[in-house]
C-alpha positions in Angstrom: 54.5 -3.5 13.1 53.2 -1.3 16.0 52.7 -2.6 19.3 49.1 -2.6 20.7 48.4 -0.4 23.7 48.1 -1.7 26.8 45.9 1.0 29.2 47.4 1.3 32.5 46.0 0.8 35.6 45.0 3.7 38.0 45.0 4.1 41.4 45.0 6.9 44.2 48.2 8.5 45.4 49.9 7.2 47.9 51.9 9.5 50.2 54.8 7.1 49.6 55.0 7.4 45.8 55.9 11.4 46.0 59.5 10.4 45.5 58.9 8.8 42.0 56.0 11.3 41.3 58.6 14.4 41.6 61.2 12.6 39.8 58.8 11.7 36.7 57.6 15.0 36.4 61.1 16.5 36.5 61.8 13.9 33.5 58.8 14.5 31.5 59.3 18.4 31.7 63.0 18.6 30.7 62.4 15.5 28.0 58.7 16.1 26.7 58.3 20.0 26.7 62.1 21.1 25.4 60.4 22.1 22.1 58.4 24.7 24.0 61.2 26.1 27.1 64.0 27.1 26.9 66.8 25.6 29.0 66.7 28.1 31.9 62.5 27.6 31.9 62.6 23.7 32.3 64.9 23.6 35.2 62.6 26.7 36.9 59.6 24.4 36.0 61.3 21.2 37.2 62.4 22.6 40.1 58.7 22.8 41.8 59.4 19.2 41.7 62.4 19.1 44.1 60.5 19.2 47.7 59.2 15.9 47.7 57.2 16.6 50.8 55.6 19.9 49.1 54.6 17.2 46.6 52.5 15.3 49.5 51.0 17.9 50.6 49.7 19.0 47.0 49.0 15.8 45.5 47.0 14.8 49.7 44.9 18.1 49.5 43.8 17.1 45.5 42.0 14.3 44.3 45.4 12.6 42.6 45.6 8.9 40.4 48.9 7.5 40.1 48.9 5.4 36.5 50.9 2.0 36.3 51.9 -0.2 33.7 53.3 -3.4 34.7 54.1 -2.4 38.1 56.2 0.6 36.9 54.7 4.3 37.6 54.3 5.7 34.3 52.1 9.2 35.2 49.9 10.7 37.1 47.2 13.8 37.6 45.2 15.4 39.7 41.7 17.0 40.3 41.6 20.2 42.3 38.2 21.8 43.5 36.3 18.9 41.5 36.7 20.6 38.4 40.4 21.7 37.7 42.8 19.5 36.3 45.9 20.6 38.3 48.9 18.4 37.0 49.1 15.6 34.5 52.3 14.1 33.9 53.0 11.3 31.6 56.9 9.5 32.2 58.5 10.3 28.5 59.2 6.5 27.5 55.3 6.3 27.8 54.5 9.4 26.1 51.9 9.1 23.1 50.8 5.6 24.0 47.4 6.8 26.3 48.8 6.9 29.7 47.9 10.9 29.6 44.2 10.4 28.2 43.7 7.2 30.4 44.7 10.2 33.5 42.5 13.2 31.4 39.2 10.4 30.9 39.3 9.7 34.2 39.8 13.2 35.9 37.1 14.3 33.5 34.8 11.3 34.7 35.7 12.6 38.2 34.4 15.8 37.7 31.6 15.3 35.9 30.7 12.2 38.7 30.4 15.2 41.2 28.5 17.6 39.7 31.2 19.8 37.4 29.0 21.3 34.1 33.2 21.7 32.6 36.9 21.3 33.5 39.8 23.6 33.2 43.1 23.2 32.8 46.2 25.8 32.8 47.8 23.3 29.3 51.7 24.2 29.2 52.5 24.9 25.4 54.0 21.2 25.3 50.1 19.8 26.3 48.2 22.5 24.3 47.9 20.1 21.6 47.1 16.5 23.6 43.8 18.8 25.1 42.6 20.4 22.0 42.5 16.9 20.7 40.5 16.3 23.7 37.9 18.9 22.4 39.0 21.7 25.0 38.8 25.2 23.7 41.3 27.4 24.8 39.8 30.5 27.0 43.0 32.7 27.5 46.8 32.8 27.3 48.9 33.3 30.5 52.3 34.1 30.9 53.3 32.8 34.7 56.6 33.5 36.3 58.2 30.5 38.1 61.5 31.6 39.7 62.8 34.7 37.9 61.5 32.7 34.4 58.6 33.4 32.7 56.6 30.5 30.9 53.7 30.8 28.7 50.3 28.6 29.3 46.9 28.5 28.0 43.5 28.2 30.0 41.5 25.2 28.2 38.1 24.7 29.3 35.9 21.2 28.4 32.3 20.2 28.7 32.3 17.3 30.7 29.2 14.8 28.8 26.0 15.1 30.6 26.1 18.4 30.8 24.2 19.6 28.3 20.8 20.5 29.4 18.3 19.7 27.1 14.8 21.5 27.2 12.9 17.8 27.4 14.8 16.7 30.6 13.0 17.4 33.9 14.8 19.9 36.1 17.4 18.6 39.1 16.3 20.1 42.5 19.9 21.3 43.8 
């Protein structure tokens, strides 16, 4: 019999969890997306992971929620520019049990609370599938290098509800 799912809890980053942060993403990239990367891609990928301090800043500078689950971190993600989903990373014993769309509702509730029309995300080939669930429609295909590797990703765009304008509704003054 399957376990019922318990939603986590969210919160905003702390500039104290970028230790545990850089370590879960480093875990859910080499453990979650090995079906996608190859060996040498993972560890380039992972490796953006290692300056914990880089991880402050990024995470400070974004609008970031930290997801816990009985007081153990178990993902996180964060907004850029109020409509772009920057990172979203789900720790791989909690994968496929809605950590990742408890993170993607609320990010998208985010953006749409501050004025977004859509929200974007660069989905690595491991995620492509978790967003197009998530009705996103992919816009392009990228090919990024991240030290001397190349990895593929695709631009997924989503309108956020309450967005739609519809030709009965009186017009916002801006």
């Amino acid at each position: 019999m399957r376990q019922a799912r318990t939603s986590p809890g969210l919160r905003p980053f702390l500039k104290t969890d970028a230790p545990r942060l850089a370590a879960l993403a480093r875990a859910s990239i080499e453990t979650l997306t090995e079906d996608c990367y190859d060996v040498d891609q993972r560890a380039a990928w992972s490796a953006r992971f290692d300056d914990a301090g880089a991880l402050t800043k990024r995470l400070s500078d974004e609008l970031a929620l930290v997801a816990v689950l009985k007081g153990e971190i178990v993902g996180f993600a964060a907004l850029k520019g109020g409509a772009d989903m920057d990172m979203l990373y789900v720790a791989p014993h909690f994968a496929r049990q809605g950590v990742g769309s408890a993170l993607a509702d609320a990010l998208e509730k985010l953006a749409a609370a501050r004025g977004a029309k859509e929200i974007s995300v660069g989905a690595s080939d491991a995620a492509r599938e978790f967003f197009l669930r998530r009705g996103y429609s992919a816009r392009s295909r990228n090919v990024v290098q991240v030290d001397g590797e190349w990895l593929g990703n695709t631009v997924m765009t989503k309108k956020l509800a309450g967005s739609e304008i519809r030709p009965d509704a009186p017009e916002r003054l801006q």
